[in-house]
Each structure stands twice: as structure tokens, then as C-alpha cells.
GUPAVO-689528 format. One record per atom (N, C-alpha, C, O, CB): residue number from 1; chain; atom name; z, x, y. Coordinates in pm, 1 decimal, padded with zeros to 6 digits. Each point is the difference from the previous one (the first is absolute). Glycine has a CB too. Layout:
# GUPAVO-689528
+-----+--------+-------+----------+----------+----------+
: num : chaine : atome :       pz :       px :       py :
+-----+--------+-------+----------+----------+----------+
: NUM :      A :    CA :        Z :        X :        Y :
...
+-----+--------+-------+----------+----------+----------+
//
This chain:
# GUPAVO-689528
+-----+--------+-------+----------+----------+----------+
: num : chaine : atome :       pz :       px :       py :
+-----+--------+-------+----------+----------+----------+
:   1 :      A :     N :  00000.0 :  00082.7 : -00118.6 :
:   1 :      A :    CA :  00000.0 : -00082.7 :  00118.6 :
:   1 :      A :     C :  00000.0 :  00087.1 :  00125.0 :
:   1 :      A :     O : -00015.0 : -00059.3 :  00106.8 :
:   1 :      A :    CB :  00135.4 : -00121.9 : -00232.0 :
:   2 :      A :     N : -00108.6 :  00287.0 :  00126.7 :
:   2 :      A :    CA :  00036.1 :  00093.0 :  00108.8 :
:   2 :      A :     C :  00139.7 :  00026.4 :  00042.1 :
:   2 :      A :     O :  00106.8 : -00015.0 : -00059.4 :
:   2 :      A :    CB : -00307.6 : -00052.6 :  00126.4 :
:   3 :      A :     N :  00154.9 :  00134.9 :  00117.2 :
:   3 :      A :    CA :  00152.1 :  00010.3 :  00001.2 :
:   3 :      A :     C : -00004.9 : -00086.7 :  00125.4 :
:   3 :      A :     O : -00111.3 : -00000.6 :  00052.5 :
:   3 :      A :    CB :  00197.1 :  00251.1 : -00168.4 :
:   4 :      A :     N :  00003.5 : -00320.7 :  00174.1 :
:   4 :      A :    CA :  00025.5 : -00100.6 :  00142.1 :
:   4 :      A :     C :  00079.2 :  00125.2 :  00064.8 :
:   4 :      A :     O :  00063.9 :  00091.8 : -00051.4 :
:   4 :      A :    CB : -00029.7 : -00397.9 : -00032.7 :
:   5 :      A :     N : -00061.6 :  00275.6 :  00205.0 :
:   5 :      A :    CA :  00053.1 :  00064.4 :  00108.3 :
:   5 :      A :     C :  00084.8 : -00060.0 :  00056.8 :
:   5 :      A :     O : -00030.8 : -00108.7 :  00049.0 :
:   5 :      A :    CB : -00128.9 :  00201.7 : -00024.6 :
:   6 :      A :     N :  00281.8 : -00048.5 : -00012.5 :
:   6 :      A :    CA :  00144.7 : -00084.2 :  00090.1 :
:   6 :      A :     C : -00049.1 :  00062.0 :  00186.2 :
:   6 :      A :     O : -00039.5 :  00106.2 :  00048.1 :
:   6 :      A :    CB :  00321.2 : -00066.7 : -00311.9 :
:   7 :      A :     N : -00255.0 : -00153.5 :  00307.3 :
:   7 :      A :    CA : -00008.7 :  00057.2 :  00138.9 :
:   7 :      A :     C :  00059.4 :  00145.5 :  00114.1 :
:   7 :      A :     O : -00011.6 :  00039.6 :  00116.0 :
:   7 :      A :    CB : -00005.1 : -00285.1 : -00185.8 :
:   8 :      A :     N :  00079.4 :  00279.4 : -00052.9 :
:   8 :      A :    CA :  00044.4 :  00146.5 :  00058.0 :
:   8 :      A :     C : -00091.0 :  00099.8 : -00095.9 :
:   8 :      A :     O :  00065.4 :  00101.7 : -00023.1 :
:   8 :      A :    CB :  00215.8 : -00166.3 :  00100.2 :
:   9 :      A :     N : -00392.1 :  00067.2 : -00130.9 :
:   9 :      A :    CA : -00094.7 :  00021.8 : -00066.9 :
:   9 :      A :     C :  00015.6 :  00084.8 : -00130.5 :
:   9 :      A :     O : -00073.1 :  00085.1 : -00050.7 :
:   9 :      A :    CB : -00021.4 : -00125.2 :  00262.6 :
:  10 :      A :     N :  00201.5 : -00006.8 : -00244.5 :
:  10 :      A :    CA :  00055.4 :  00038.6 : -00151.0 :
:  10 :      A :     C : -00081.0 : -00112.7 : -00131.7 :
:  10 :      A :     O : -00006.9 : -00122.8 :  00003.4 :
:  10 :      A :    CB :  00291.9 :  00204.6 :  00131.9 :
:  11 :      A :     N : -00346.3 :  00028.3 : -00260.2 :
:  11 :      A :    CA : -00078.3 : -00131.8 : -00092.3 :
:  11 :      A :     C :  00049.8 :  00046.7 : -00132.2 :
:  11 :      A :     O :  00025.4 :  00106.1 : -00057.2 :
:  11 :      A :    CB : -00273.3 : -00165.7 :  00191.6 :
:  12 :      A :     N :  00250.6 : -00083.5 : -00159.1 :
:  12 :      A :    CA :  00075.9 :  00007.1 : -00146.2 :
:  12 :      A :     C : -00124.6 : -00110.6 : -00063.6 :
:  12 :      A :     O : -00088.8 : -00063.9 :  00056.3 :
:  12 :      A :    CB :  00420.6 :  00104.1 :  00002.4 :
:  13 :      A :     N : -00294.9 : -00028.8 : -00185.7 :
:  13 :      A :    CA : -00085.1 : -00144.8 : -00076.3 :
:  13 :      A :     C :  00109.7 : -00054.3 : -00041.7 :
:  13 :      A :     O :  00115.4 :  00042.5 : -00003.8 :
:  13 :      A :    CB : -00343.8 :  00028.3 : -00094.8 :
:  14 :      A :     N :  00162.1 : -00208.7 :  00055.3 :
:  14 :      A :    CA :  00092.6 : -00080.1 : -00005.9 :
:  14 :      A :     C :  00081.9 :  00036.9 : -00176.0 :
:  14 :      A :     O :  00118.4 : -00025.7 : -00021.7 :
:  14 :      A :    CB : -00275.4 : -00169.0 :  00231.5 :
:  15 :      A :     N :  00085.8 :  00241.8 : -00289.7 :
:  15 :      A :    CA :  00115.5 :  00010.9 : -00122.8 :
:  15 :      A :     C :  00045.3 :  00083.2 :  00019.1 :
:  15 :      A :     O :  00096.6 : -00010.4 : -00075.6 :
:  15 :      A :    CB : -00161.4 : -00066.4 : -00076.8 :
:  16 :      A :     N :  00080.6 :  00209.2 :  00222.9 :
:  16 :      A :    CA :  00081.1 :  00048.0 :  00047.8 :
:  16 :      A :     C :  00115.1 : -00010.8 :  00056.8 :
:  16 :      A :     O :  00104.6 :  00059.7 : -00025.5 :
:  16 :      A :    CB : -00254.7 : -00020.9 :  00002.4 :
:  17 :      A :     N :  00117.7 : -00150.8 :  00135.1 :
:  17 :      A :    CA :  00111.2 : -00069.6 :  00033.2 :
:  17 :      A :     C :  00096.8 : -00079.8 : -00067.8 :
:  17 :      A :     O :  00119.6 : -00010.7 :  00027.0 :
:  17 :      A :    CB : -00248.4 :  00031.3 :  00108.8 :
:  18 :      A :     N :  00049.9 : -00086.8 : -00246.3 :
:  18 :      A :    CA :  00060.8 : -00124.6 : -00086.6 :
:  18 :      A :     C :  00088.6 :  00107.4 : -00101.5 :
:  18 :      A :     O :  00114.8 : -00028.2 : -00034.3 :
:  18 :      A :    CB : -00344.7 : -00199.2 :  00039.1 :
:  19 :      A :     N :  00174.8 :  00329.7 : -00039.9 :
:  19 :      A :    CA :  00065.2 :  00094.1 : -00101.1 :
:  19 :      A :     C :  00162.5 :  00055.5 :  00114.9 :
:  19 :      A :     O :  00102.6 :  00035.5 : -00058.0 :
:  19 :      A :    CB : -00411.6 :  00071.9 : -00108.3 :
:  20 :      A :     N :  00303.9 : -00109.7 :  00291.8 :
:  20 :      A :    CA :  00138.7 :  00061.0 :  00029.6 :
:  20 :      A :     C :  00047.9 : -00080.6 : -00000.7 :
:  20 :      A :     O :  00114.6 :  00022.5 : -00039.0 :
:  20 :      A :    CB : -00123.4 :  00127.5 :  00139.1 :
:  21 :      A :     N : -00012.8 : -00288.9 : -00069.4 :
:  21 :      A :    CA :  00079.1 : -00095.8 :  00026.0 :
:  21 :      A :     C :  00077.1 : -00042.6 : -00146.0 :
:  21 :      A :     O :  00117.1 :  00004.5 : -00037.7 :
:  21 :      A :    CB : -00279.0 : -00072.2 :  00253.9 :
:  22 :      A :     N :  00038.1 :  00025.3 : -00275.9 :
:  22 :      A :    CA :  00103.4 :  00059.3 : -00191.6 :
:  22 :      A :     C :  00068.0 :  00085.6 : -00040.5 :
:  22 :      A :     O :  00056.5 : -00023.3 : -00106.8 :
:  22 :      A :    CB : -00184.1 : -00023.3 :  00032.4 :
:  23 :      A :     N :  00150.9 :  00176.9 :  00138.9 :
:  23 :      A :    CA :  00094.9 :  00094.1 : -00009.6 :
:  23 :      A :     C :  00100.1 : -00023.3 : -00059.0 :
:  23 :      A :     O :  00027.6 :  00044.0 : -00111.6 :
:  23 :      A :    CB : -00094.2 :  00018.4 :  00264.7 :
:  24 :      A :     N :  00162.3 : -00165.1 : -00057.7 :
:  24 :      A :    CA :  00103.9 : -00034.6 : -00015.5 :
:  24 :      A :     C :  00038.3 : -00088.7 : -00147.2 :
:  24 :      A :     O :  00111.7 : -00031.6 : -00041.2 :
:  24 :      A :    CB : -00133.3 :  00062.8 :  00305.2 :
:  25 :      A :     N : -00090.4 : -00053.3 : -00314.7 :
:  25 :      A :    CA : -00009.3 : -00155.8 : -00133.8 :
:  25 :      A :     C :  00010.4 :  00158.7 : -00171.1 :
:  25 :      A :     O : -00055.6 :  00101.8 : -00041.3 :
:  25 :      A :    CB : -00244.8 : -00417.3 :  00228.1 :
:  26 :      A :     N :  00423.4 :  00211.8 : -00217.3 :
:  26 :      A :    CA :  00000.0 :  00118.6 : -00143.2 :
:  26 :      A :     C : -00028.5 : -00110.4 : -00146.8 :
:  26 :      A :     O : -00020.4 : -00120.8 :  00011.0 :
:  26 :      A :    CB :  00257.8 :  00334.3 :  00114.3 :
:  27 :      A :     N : -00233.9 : -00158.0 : -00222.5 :
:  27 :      A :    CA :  00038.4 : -00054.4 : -00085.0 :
:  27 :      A :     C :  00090.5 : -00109.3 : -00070.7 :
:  27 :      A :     O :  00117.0 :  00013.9 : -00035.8 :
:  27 :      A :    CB : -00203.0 :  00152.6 :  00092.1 :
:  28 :      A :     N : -00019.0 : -00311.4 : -00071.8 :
:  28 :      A :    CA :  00094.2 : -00111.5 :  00029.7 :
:  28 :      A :     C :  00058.0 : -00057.6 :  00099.6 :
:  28 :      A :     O :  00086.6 : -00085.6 :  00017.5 :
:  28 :      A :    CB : -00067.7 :  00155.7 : -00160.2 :
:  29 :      A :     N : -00082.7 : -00007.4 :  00200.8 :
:  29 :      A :    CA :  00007.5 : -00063.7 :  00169.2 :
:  29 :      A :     C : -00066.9 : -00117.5 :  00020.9 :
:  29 :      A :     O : -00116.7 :  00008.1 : -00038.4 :
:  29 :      A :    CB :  00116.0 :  00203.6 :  00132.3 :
:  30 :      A :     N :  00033.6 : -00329.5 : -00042.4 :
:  30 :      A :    CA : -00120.3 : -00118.8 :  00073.7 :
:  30 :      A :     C : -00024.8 :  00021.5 :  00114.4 :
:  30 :      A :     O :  00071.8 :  00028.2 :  00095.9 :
:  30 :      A :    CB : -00013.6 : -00198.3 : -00198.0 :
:  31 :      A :     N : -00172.8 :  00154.7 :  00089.6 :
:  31 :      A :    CA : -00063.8 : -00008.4 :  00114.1 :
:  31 :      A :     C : -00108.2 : -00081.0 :  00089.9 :
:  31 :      A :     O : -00110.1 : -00025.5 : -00048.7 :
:  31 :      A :    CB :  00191.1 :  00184.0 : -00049.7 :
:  32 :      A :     N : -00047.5 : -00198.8 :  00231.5 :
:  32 :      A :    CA : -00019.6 : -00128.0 :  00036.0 :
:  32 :      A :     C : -00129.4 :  00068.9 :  00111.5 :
:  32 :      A :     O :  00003.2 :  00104.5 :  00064.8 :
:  32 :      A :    CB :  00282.6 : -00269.0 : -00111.7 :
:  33 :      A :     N : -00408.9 :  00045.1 :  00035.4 :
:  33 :      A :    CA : -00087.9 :  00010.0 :  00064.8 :
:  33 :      A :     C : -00006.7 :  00005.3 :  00172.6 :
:  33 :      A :     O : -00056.9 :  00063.4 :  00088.9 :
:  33 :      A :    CB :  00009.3 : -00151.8 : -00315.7 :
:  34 :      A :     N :  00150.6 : -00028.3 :  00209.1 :
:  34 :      A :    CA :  00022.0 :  00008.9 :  00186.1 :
:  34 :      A :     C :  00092.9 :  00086.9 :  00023.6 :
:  34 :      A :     O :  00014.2 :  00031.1 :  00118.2 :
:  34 :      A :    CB : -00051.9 : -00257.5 : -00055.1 :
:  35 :      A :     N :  00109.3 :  00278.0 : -00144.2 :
:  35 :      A :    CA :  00089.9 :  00112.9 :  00095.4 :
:  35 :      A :     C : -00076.1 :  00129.8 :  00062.8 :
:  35 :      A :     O :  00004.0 :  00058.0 :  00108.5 :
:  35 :      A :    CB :  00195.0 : -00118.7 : -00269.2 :
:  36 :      A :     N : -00290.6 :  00081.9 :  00003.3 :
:  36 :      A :    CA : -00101.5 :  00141.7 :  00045.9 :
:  36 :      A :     C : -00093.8 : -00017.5 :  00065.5 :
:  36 :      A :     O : -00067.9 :  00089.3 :  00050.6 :
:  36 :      A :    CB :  00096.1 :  00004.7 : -00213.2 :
:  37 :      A :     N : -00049.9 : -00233.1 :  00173.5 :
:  37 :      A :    CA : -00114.1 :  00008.0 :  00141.4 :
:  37 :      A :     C :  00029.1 :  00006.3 :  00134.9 :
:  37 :      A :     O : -00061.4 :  00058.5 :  00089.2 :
:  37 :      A :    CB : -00049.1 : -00177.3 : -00211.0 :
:  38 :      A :     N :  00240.1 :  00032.8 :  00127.9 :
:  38 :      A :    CA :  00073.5 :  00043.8 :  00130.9 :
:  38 :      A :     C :  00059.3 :  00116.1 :  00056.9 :
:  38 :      A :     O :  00025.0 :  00022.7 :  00118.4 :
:  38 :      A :    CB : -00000.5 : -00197.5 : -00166.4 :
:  39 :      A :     N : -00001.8 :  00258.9 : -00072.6 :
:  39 :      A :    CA :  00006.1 :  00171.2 :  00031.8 :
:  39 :      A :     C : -00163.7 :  00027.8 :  00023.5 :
:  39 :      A :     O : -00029.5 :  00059.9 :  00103.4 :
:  39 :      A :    CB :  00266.8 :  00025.6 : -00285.9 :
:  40 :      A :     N : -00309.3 : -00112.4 :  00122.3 :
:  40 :      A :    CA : -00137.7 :  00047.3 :  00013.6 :
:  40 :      A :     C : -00028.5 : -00032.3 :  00164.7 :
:  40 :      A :     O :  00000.7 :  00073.5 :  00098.7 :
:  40 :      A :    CB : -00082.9 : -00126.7 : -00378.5 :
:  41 :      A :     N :  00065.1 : -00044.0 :  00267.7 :
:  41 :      A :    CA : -00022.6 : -00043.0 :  00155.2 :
:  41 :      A :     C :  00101.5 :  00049.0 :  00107.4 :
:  41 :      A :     O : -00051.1 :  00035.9 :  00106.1 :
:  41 :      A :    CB : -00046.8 : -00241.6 : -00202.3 :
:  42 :      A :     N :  00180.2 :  00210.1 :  00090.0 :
:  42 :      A :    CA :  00142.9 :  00083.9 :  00033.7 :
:  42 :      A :     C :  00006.9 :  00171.3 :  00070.3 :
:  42 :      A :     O :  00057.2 :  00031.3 :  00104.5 :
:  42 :      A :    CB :  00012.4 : -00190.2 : -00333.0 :
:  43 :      A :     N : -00136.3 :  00239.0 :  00146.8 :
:  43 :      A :    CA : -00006.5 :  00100.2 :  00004.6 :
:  43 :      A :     C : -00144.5 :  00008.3 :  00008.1 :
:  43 :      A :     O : -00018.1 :  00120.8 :  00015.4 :
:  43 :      A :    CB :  00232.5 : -00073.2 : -00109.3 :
:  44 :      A :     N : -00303.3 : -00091.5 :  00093.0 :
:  44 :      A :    CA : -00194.4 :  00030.4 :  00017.8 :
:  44 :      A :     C : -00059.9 : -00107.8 :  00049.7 :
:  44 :      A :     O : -00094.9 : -00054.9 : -00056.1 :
:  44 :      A :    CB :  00056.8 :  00188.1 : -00143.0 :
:  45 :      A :     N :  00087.7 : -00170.2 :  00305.0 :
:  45 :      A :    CA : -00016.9 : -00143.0 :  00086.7 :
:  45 :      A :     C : -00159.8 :  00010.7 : -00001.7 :
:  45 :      A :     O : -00067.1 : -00102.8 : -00008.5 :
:  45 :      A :    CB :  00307.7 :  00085.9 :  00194.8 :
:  46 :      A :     N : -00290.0 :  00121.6 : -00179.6 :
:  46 :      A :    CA : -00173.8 : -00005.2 :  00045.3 :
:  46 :      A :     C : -00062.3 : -00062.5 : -00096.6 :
:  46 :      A :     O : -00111.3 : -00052.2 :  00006.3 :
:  46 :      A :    CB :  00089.2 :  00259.7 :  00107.0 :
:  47 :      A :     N :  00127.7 : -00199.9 : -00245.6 :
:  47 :      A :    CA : -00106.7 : -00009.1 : -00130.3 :
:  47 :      A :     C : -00061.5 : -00183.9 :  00049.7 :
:  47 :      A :     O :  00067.1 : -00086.4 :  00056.4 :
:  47 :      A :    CB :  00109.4 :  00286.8 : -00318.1 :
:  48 :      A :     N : -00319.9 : -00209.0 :  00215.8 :
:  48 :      A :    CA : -00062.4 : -00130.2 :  00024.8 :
:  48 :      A :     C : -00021.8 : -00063.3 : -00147.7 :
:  48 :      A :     O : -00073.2 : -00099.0 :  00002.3 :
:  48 :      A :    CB : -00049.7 :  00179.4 :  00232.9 :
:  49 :      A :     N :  00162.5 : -00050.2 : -00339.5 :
:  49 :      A :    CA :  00001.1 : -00059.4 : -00117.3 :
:  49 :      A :     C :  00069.2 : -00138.5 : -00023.7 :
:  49 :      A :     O :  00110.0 : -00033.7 :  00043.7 :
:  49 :      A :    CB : -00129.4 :  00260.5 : -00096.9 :
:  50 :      A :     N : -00066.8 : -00301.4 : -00025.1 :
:  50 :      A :    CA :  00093.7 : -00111.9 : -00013.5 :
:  50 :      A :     C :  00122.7 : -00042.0 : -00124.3 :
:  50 :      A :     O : -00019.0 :  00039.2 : -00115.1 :
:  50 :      A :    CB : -00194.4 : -00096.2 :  00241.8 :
:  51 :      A :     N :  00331.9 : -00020.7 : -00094.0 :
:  51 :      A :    CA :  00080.0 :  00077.9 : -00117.6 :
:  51 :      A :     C : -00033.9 : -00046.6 : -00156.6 :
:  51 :      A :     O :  00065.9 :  00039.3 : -00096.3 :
:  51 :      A :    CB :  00134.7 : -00019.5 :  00277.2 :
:  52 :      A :     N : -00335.5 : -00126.9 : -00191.5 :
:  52 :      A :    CA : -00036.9 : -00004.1 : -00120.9 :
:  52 :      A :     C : -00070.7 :  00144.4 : -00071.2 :
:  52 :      A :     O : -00021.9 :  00022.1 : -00119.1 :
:  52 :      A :    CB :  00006.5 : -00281.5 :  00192.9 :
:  53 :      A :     N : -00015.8 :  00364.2 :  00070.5 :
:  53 :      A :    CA : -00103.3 :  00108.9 : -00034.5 :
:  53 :      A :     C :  00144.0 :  00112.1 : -00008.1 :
:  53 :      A :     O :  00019.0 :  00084.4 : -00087.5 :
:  53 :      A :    CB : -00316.9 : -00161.4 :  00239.1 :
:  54 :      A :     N :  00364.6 :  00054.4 : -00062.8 :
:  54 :      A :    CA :  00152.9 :  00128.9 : -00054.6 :
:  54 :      A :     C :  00058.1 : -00039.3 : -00168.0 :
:  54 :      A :     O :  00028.6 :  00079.8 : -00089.2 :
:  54 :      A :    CB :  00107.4 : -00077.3 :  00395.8 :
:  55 :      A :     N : -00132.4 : -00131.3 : -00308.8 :
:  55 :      A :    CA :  00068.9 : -00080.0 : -00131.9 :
:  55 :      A :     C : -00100.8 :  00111.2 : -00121.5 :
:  55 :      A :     O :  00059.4 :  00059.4 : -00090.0 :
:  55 :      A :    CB : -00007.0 : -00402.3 :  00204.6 :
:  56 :      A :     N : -00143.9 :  00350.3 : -00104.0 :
:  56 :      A :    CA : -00105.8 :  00048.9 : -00114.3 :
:  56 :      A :     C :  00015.7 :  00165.5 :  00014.9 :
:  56 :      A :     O : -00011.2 :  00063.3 : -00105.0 :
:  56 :      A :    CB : -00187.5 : -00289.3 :  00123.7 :
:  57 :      A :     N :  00220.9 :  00292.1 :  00090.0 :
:  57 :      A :    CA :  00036.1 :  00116.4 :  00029.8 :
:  57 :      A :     C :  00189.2 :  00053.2 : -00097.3 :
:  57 :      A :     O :  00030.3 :  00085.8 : -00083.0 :
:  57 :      A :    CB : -00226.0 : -00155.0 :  00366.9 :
:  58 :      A :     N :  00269.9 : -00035.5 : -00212.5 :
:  58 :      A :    CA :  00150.1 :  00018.5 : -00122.3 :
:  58 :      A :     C : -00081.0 : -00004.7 : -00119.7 :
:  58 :      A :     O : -00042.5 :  00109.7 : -00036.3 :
:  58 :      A :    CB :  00268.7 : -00254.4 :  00146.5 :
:  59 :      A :     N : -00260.0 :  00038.2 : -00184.9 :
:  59 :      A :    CA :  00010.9 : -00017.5 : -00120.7 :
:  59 :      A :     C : -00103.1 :  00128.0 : -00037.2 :
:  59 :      A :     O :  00011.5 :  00044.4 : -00114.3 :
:  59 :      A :    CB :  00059.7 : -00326.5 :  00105.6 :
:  60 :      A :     N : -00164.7 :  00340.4 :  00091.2 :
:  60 :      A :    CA : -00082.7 :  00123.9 : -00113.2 :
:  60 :      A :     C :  00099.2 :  00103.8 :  00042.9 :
:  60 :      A :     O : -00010.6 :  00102.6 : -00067.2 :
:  60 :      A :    CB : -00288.7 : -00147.4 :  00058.4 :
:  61 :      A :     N :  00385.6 :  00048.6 :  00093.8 :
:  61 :      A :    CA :  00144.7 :  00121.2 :  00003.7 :
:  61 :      A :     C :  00042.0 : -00007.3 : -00116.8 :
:  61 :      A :     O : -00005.9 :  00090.1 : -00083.7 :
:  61 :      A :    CB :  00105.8 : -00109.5 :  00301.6 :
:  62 :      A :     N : -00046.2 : -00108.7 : -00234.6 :
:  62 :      A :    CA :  00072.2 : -00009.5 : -00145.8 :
:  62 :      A :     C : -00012.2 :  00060.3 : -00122.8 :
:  62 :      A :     O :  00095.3 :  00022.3 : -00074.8 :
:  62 :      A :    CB : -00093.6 : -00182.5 :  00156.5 :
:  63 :      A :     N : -00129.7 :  00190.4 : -00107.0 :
:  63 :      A :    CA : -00043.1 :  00040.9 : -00110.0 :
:  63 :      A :     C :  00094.2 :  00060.8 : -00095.3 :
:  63 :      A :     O :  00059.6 :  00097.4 :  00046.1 :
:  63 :      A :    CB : -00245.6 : -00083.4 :  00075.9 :
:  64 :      A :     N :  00215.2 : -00046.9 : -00244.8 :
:  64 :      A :    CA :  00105.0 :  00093.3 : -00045.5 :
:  64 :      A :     C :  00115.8 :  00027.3 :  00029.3 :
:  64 :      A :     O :  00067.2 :  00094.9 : -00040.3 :
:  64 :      A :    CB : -00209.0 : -00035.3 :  00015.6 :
:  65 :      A :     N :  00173.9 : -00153.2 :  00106.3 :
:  65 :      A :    CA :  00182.6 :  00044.0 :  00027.4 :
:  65 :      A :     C :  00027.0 : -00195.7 :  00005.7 :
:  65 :      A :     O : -00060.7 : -00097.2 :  00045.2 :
:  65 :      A :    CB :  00090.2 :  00425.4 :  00176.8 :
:  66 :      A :     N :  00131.3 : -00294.7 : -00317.6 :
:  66 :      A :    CA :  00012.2 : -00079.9 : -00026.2 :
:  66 :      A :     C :  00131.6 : -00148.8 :  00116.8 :
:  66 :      A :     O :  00105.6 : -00057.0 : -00027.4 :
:  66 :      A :    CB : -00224.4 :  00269.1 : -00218.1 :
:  67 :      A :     N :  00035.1 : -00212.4 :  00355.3 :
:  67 :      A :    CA :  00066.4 : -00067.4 :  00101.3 :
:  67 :      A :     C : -00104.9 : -00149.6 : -00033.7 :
:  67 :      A :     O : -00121.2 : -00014.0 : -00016.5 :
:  67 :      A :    CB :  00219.1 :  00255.1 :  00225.0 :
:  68 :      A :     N :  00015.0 : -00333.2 : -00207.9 :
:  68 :      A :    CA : -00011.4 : -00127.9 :  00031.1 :
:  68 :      A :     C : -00074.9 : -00092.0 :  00106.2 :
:  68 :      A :     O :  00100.5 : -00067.0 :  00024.2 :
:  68 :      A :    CB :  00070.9 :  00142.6 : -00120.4 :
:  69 :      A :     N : -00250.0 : -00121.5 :  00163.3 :
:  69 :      A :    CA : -00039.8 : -00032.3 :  00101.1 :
:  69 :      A :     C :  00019.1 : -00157.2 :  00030.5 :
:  69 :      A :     O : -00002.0 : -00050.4 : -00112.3 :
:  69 :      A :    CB : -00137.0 :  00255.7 :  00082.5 :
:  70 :      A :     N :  00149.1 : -00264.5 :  00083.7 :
:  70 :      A :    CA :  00040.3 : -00119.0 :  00081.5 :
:  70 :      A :     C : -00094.2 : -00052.1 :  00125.5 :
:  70 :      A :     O :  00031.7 :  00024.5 :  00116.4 :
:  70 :      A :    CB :  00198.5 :  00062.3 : -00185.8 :
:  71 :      A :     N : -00346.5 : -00159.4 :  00035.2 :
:  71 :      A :    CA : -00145.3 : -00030.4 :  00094.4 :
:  71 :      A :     C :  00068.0 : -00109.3 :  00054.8 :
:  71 :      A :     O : -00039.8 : -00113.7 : -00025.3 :
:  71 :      A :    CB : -00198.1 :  00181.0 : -00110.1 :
:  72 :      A :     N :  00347.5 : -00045.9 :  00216.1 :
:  72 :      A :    CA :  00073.6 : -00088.9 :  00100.4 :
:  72 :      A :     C : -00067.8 :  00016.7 :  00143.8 :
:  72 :      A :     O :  00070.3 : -00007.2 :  00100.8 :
:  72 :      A :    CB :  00160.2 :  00032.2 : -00237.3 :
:  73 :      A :     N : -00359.0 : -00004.0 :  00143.9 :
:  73 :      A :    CA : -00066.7 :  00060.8 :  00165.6 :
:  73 :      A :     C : -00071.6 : -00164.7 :  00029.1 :
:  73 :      A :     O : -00047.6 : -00015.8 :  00112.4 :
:  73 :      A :    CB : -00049.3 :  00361.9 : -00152.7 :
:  74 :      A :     N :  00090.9 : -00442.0 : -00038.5 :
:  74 :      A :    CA : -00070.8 : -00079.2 :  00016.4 :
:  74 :      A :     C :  00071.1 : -00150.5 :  00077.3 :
:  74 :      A :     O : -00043.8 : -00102.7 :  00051.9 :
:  74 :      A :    CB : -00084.6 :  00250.9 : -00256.6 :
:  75 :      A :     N :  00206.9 : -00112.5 :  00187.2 :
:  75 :      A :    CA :  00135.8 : -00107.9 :  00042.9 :
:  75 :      A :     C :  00018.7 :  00010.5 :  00127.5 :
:  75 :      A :     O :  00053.1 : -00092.6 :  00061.2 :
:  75 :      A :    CB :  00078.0 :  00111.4 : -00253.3 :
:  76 :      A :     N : -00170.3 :  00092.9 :  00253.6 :
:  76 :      A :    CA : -00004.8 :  00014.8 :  00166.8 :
:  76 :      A :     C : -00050.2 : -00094.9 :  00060.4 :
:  76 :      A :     O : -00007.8 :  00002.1 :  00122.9 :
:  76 :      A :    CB : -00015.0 :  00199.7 : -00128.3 :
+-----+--------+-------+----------+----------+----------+
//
């Protein structure tokens, strides 16, 4: 996808981003859709993705580690 530029002209991509924000998520952990998007959006305000397009970004993070997820983003 590339990399987005934050207005102080720092670029990250976005699974990059989605991967620090999972940092914190271990083993057997749940994990909830709207919380990490609101860190997402939170910390990379520029990002223009929509959170059905971040939602698909967590879940290919996931790969292989065994955290729980919770598609509670829709209830907003």
C-alpha cells in the first residue's frame, strides 16, 4: 500500500502501524476491533483508510498468534 505521510512528513505504512499498535496484544489476549482502531486513528490521524479496510489489516497481523478478536467496530 505504500507509505502515508503524517503532516510533519514522517511515513509509515499502514501494517506497520497496525503491527505496533499490536505490540502490546500477547498470547490469549482479546482483542477488540474498536479499541485498535481508535489507537490507530489515535496515533496516525492522517491515515485515510476505512475501518472495514484497517479491520482486514489486524486480522492479516494476526496471523499465527494466538489472540482472540472481537469485530465489535460495527456497533459504532
Amino acid at each position: 500500500m505504500g507509505q502515508i505521510k503524517s503532516p510533519l512528513g514522517i511515513g509509515i505504512d499502514t501494517d506497520k502501524a497496525v503491527h505496533i499498535v499490536m505490540a502490546d496484544y500477547h498470547s490469549g489476549d482479546i482483542l477488540s476491533t474498536t479499541v485498535v482502531i481508535a489507537d490507530l486513528r489515535k496515533r496516525f490521524p492522517w491515515f485515510r483508510q476505512t475501518d472495514e479496510e484497517l479491520v482486514g489489516f489486524i486480522v492479516r497481523a494476526l496471523d499465527g498468534r494466538d489472540i482472540a478478536v472481537s469485530f465489535d467496530h460495527r456497533g459504532r
